[in-house]
C-alpha positions in Angstrom: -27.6 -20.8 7.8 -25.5 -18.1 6.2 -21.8 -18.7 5.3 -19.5 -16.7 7.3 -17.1 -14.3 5.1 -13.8 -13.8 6.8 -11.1 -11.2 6.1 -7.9 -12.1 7.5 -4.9 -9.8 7.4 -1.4 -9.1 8.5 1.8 -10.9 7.8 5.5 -10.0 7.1 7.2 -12.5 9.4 6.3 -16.1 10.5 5.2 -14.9 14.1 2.3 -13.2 12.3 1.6 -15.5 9.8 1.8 -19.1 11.6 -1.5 -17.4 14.2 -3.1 -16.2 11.4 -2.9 -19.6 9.3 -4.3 -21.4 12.8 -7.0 -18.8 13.1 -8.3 -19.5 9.9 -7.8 -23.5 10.3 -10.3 -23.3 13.7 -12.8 -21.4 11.5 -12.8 -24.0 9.2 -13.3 -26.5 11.6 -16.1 -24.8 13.1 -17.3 -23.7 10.4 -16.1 -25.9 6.9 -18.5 -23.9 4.4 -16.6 -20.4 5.8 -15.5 -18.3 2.9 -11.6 -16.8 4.6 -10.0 -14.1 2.4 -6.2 -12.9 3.5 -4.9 -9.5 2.9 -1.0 -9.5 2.8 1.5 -6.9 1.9 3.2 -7.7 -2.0 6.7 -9.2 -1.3 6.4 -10.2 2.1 6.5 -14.1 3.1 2.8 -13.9 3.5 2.0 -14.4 -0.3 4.0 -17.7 -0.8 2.9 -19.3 3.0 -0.8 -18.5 3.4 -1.0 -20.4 -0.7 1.0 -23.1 0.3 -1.7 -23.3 3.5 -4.4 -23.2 1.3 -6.4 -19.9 1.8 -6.4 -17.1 -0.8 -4.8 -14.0 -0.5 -4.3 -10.5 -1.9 -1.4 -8.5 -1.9 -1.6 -4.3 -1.0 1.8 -2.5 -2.1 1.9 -1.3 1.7 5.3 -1.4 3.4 7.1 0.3 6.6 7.7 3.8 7.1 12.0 4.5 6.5 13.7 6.2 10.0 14.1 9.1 10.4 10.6 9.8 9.1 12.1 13.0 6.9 13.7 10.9 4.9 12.6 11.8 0.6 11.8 7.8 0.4 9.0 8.1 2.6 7.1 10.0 0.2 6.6 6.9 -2.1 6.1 5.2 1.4 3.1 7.4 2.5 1.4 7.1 -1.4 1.9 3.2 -1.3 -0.1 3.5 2.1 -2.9 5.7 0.5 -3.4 3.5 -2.5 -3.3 0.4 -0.3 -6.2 1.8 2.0 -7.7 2.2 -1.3 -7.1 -1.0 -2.6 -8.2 -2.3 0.3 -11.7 -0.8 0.8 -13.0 -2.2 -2.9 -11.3 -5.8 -1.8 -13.7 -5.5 1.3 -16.7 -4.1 -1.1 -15.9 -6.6 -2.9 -15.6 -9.5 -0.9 -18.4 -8.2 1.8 -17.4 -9.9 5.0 -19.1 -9.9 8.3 -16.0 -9.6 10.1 -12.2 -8.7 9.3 -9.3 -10.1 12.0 -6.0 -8.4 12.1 -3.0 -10.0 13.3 -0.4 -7.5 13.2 1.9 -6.6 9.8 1.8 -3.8 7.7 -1.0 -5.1 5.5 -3.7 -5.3 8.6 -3.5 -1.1 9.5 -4.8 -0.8 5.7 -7.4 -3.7 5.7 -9.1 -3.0 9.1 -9.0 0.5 8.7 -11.0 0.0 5.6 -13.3 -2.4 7.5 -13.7 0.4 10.0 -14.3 2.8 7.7 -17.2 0.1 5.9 -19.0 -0.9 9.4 -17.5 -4.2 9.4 -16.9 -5.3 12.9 -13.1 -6.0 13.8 -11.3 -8.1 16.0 -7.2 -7.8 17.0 -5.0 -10.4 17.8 -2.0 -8.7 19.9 1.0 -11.0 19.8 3.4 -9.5 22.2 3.5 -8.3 25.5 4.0 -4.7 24.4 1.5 -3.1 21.9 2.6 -1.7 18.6 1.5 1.4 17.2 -0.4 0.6 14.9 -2.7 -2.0 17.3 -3.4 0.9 19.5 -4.8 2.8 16.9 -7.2 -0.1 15.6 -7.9 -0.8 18.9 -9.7 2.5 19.3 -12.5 0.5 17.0 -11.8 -3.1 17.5 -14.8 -5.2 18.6 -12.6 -8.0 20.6 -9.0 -7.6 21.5 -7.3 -10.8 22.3 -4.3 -11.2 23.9 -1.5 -13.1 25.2 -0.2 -11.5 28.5 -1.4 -10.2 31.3 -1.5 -6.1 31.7 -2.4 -4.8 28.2 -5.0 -2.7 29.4 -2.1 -0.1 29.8 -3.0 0.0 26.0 -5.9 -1.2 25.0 -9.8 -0.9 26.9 -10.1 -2.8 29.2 -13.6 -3.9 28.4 -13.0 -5.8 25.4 -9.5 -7.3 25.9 -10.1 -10.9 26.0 -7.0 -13.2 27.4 -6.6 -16.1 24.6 -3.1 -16.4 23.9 -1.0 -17.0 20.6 -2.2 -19.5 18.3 0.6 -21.5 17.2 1.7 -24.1 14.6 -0.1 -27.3 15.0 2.5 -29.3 13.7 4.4 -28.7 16.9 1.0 -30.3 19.1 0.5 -32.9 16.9 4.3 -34.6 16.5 4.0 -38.5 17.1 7.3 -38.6 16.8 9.9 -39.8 20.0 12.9 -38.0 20.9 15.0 -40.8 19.6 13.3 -40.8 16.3 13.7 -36.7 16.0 17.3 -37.4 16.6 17.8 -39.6 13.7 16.4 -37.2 11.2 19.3 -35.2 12.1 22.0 -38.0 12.2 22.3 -37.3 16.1 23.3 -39.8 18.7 20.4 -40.2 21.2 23.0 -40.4 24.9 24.1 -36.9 24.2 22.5 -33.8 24.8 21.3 -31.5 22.6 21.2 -27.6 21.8 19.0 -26.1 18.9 19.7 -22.8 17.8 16.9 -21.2 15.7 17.0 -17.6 14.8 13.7 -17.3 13.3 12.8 -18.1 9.6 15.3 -15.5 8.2 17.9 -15.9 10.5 19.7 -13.9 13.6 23.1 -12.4 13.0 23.8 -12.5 16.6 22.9 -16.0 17.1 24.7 -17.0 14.1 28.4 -14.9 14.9 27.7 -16.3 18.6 28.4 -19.8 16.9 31.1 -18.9 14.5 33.2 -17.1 17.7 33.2 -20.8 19.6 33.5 -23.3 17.2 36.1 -24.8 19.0 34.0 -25.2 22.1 31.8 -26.8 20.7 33.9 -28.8 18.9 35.5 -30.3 22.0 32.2 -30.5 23.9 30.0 -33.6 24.3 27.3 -32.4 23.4 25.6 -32.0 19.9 24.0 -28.7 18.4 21.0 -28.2 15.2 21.6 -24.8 14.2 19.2 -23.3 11.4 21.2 -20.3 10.2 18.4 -18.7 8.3 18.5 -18.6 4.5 19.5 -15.3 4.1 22.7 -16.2 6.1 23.7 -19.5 5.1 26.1 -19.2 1.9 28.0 -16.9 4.1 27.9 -19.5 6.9 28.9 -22.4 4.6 32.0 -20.3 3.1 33.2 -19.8 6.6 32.7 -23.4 8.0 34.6 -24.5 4.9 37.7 -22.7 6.0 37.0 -23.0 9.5 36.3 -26.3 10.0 32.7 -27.5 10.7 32.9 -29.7 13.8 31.2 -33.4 13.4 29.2 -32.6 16.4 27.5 -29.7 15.0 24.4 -30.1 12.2 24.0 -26.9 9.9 21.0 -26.2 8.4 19.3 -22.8 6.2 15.9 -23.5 7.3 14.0 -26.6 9.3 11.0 -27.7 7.7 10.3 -29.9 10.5 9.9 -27.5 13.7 7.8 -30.0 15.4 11.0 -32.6 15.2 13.6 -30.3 16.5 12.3 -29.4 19.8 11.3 -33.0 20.1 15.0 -33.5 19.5 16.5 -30.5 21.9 16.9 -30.7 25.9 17.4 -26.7 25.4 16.8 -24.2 22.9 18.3 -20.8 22.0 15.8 -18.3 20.3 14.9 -15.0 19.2 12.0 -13.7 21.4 9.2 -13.3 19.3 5.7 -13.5 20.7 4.9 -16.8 18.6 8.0 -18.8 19.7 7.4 -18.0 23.1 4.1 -19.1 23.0 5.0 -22.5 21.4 7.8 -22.8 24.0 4.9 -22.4 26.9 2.9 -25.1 25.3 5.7 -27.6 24.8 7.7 -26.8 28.1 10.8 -26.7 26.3 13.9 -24.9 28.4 14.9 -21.9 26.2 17.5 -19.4 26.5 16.0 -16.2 24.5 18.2 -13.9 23.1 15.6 -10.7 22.0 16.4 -9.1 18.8 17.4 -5.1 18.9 15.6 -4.3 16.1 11.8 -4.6 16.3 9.2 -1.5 17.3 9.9 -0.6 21.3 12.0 -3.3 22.0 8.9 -5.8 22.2 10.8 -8.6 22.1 12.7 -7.6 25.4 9.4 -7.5 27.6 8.4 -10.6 25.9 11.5 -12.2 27.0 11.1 -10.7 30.7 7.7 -11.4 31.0 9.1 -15.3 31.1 12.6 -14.4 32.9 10.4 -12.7 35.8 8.3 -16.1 36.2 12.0 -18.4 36.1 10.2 -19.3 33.2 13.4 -18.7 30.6 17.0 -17.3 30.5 18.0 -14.2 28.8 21.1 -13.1 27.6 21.0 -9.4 25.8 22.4 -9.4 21.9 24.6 -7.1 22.8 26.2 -9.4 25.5 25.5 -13.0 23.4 28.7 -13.2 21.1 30.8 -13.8 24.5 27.9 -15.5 27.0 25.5 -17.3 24.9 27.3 -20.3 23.8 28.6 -20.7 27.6 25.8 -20.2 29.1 23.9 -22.9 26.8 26.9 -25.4 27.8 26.6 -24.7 31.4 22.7 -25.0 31.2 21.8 -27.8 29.2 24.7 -30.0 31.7 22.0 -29.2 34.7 19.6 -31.7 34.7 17.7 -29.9 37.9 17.5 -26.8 35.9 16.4 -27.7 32.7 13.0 -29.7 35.0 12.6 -26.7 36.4 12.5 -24.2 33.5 10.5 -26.8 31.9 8.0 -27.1 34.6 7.4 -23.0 35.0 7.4 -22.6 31.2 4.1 -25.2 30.9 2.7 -23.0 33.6 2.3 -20.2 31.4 1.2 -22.4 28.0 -2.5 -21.2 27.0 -3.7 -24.2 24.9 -6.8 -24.3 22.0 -5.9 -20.7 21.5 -6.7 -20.9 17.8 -10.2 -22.2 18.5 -11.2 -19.9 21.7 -10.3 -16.7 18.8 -12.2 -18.5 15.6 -15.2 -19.0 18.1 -15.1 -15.4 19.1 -14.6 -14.6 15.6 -17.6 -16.7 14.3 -19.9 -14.4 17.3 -18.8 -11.4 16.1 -20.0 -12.3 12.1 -23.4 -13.4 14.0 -23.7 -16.5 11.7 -23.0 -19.0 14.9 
């Protein structure tokens, strides 16, 4: 039987990269003597995780376009582009496989426009409820679309969207652990309740100045808050808790290794609403206030959040709004036993499990070496 070759690309934040990384695990299962290539962009977070995870992985010099698009930079932008579709057709010549995957990132326009271009057969993961521009365009091409919510033929054809869902970490699935025993890793006391506040792997400046503005409340609360700051904001963070005051009920961390522990440990969480944290929130049933970031490609994050809010799936509270309501809100909520069961019931509702395998088995079709 032939080995299936596998190019995998995409990347630049963890939502992209934690699918992608399950993706490639299922194909590996399925299939252990699968040869899996990744395509990254150089300097994005793709080229130290997808090592760490195992696979190999190439770097293009691709990165985003500045606004407004007049602006003189862009010109080294547009002739990064070019030489990465360059780059990336000779990687694909060179690495001949029978199918490439994209799951969103700068690095997947180049690589499976170059597969396109080569007659390799392509399939699209689409994260979020709300199609980015370049997905579209691939789409045009793409073999298999797979998707996580309901209504994306408003962008893609309708005859080869497939409804899979987001892979996520399975870490998260697999955690043995009790909430008692989560709650001693972070020195937490297992009668009180807990809030986590994670603002993604780099951090949410929103989230974060929402905690610095009631320090006090919480201080005088009984309750007991995890709060991963993000390592781009924590020496900041750390300088103004030391002249502040960092209240004993409050646990301060730059980044959690552990993600699978710290929802084990939360009766609520308060997130960013990025496609892969939903999806992880739907499979663990875990009560979530999401706060969707302002700054992402058509306000993605916002229908993701609604698409949950519409279902009484999830509260919302808009960034522009969080520095005064967020911290309230989560006090308010978390106290209300009835409606955390219920959040928590209508969130599993929407969990799509195995998504990881039902995409590397669709995968493995399209290479033909099933």
């Amino acid at each position: 039987m032939k080995e299936p070759r596998i190019v995998i690309s995409g990347g630049g934040t963890g939502g992209h990269i934690f699918p992608a990384v399950s993706i490639a695990n299922a194909i590996r299962q399925l299939r252990p003597d699968a040869k899996i290539l990744f395509v990254g962009a150089l300097g994005r977070m793709e080229m130290q995780r997808v090592p760490q995870a195992g696979y190999e992985i190439k770097g293009l010099p691709i990165r985003g376009f500045f606004r407004p698009l007049w602006k003189p930079a862009n010109i080294g932008v547009a002739l990064d582009y070019l030489k990465s579709k360059r780059m990336a057709k000779q990687l694909l010549r060179d690495f001949q496989p029978q199918v490439a995957v994209g799951v969103g990132g700068y690095a997947s326009s180049a690589a499976l426009g170059a597969a396109n271009s080569l007659g390799v057969p392509t399939l699209i993961q689409e994260q979020n409820s709300y199609a980015g521009l370049a997905n579209k365009n691939l789409a045009k091409n793409a073999a298999k679309i797979c998707v996580a919510y309901e209504g994306m033929e408003r962008f893609f054809p309708a005859d080869r969207i497939m409804m899979t869902g987001n892979p996520v970490r399975q870490s998260l699935l697999e955690t043995t652990m009790t909430r008692e025993e989560a709650l001693k890793t972070f020195g937490l006391d297992s009668d009180k309740k807990t809030i986590l506040l994670v603002g993604g792997s780099l951090g949410a400046r929103t989230i974060n100045e929402s905690v610095m503005q009631h320090l006090s409340d919480i201080a005088a609360s009984d309750l007991q808050f995890v709060w991963q700051t993000g390592k781009y904001y924590s020496a900041q963070i750390a300088e103004e808790l030391k002249q502040k005051g960092q209240p004993a009920n409050l646990v301060v961390c730059d980044f959690i290794a552990d993600m699978g522990a710290a929802y084990k440990a939360a009766d609520l969480v308060i997130s960013r609403a990025g496609a892969s944290s939903i999806s992880e929130f739907c499979l663990i049933g875990k009560p979530v206030i999401l706060v969707p970031s302002p700054n992402v490609a058509e306000d993605h994050q916002t229908k993701n959040a609604l698409a949950l809010v519409n279902k009484d799936a999830a509260l919302y509270v808009k960034d522009s709004e969080a520095k005064e309501k967020l911290i309230p809100l989560a006090m308010d909520t978390v106290s209300d036993e009835a409606r955390l069961k219920s959040l928590s019931a209508n969130v599993l509702k929407l969990g799509l499990p195995d998504s990881a395998m039902v995409i590397a088995r669709e995968v493995l079709k399209l290479a033909n070496v099933e």
